[in-house]
C-alpha positions in Angstrom: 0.0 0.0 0.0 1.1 3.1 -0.6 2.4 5.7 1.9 1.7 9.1 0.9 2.9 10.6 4.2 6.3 9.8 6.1 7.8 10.8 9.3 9.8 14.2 7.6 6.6 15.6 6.6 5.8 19.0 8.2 2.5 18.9 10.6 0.7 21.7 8.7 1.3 20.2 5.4 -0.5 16.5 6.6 -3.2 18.6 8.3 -3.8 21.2 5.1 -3.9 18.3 2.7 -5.6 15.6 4.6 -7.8 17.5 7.5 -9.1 14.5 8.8 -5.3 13.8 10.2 -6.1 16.6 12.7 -8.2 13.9 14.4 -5.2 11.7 14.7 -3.0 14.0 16.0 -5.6 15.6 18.8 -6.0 12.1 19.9 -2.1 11.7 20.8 -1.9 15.7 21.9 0.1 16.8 18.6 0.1 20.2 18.1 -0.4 21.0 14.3 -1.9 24.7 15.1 1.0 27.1 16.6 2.9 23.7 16.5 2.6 22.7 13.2 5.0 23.9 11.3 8.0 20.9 11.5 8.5 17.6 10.9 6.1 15.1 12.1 9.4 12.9 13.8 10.4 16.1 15.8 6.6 16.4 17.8 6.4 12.1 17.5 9.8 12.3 19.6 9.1 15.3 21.8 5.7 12.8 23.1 7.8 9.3 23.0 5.1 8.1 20.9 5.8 5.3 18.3 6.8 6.4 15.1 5.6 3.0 12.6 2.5 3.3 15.1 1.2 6.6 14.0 2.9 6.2 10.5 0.4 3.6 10.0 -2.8 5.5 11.6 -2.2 8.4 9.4 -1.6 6.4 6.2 -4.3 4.1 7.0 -6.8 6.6 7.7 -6.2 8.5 4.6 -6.7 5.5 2.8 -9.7 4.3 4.2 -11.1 8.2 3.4 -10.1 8.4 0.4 -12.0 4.7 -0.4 -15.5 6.1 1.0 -14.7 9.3 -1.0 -13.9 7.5 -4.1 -16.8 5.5 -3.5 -19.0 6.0 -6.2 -22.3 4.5 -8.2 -24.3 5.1 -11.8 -27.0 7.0 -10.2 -29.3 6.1 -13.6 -28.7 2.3 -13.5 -29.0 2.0 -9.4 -31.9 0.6 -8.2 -33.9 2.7 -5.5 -32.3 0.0 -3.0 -29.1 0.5 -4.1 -29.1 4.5 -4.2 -30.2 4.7 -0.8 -27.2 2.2 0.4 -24.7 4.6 -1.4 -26.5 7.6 0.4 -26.4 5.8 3.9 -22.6 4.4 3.4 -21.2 7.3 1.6 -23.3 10.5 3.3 -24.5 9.8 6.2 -21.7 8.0 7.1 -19.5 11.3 6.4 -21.9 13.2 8.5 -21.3 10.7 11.5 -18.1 10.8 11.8 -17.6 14.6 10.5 -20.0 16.6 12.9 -19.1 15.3 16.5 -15.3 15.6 15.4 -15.1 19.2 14.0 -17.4 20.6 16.7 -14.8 20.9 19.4 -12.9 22.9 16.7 -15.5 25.2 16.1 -16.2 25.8 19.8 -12.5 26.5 19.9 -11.9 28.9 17.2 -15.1 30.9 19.0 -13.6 30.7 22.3 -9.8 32.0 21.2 -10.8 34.2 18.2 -14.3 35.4 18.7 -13.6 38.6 20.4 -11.9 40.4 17.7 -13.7 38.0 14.9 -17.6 38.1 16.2 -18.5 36.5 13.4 -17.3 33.5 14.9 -20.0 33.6 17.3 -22.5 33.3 14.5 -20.6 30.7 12.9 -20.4 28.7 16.0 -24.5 29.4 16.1 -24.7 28.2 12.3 -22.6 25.0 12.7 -24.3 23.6 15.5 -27.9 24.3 14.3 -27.0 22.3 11.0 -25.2 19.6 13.2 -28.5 19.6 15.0 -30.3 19.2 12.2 -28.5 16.9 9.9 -28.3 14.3 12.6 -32.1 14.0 13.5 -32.1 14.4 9.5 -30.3 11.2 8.7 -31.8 9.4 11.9 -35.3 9.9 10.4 -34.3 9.0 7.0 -32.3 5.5 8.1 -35.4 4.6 10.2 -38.2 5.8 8.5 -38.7 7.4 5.2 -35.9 5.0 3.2 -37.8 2.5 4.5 -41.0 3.7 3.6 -39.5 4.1 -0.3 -38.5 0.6 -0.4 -42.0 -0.7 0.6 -44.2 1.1 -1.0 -41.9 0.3 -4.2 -42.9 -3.6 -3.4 -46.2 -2.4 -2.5 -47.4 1.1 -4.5 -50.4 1.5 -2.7 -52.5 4.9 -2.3 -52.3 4.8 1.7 -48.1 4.5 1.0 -47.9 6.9 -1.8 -49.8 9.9 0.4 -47.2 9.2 3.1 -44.7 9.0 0.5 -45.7 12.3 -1.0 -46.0 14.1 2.4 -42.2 12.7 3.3 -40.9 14.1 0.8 -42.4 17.5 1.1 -41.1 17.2 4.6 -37.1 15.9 3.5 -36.8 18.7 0.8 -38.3 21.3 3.7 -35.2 20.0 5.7 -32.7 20.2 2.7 -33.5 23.8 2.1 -32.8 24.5 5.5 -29.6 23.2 5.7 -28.9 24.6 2.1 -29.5 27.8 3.6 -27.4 27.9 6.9 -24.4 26.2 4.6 -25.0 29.3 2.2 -24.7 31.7 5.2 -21.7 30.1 6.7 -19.8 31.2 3.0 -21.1 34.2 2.9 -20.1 35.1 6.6 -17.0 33.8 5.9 -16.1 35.2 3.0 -16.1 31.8 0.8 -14.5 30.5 3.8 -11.5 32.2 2.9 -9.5 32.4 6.8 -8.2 35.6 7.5 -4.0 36.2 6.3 -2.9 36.0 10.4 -5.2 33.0 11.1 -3.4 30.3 13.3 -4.0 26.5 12.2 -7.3 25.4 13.8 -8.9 28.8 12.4 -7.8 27.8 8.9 -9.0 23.7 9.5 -12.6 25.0 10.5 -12.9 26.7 7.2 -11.5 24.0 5.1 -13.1 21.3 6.8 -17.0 23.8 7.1 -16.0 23.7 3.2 -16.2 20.1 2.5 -19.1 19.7 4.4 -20.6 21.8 2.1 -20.0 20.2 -0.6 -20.8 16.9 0.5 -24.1 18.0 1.6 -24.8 19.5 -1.9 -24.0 16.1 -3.5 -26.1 13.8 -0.5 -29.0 16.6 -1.1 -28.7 16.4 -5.0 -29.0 13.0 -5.1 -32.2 12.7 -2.9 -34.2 15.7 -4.5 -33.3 14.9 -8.1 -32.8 11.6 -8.4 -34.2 9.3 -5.7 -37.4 11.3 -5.2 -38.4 12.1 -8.6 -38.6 8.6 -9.0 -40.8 7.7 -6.1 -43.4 10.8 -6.2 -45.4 12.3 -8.6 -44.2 15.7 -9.7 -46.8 18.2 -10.3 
């Protein structure tokens, strides 16, 4: 397998081109904010940590990301069964491990930068109002309304295509909200373009608010045009 990241890389470089190795490095108390800019061996040493063990934690987890990322389906040939499996294993599953891992971050950036950056505080507001909302989101979706689809597929009757139709109305309802709070969160921050003097963390909360985005997008495009219009009757 393929190691795209050895012990000389610097700390910043890892975090700015794999975010998701922030996670790694919180978890054995690396410093890749104010710390972040030397070679991973010289902060692995400083904590008499084992090199080949985070080595293989960081190359590993970039691998396994870059698998769900790469992870991908015809959405035209799919069967309704197999689109909402790619939605579940691809989106939801980014959303479950994304959310509870950048909040801390974003709590953080608020705490040390919101003073002379207020618009932190609305960030901060923004982020965990989507987080809120995404996760009883998904929960509804895995539990009830994919499972809905699938039966009233097997078994189109009028009582299952009313619920059906008022599901729907519902999930799109949700979509535009969280469409909405991820288009405020660019415009308050500027495309999420971090401010010249921002430290580390400030410049992983935009990058990492930035993916979200764009994940979202593609799990919300993929419901509204694809799997819905073929389970509902557009007017």
């Amino acid at each position: 397998m393929n190691q795209p990241y050895n012990q000389f890389d610097k700390i910043s470089k890892i975090v700015t081109e794999f975010p998701k190795a922030s996670d790694l490095f919180k978890s054995y108390r690396i410093d890749f904010c104010c710390g972040g800019n030397r070679p991973l061996i010289e902060a692995i040493k400083e904590k008499n940590l084992n090199v080949e063990e985070i080595l293989t934690k960081l190359n590993t987890l970039y691998h396994e990301s870059k698998q769900i990322n790469e992870a991908d389906i015809d959405y035209n040939k799919a069967s309704n069964k197999e689109l909402i499996a790619h939605i579940v294993n691809k989106h939801h599953r980014f959303l479950n491990e994304e959310l509870p891992l950048l909040s801390p971050y974003v709590t953080k950036v608020m705490r040390v930068h919101g003073q002379s950056h207020p618009h932190l505080v609305r960030l901060h507001k923004l982020f965990f109002d989507l987080k809120t909302e995404l996760e009883q989101h998904t929960w509804k979706e895995e539990t009830v309304d994919f499972k809905l689809i699938l039966e009233h597929e097997q078994n189109p009757t009028a009582e299952n295509r009313n619920k059906l139709n008022k599901i729907v109305d519902e999930l799109e309802g949700d979509h535009n909200s969280a469409g909405n709070i991820l288009k405020e969160l660019r415009e308050i921050t500027n495309d999420f373009t971090p401010p010249v003097e921002a430290c580390g963390t400030y410049r992983l909360v935009y990058q990492r608010l930035e993916s979200l985005e764009a994940d979202t997008f593609q799990h919300i495009h993929l419901e509204n045009n694809i799997l819905f219009n073929r389970v509902i009757e557009r007017d």
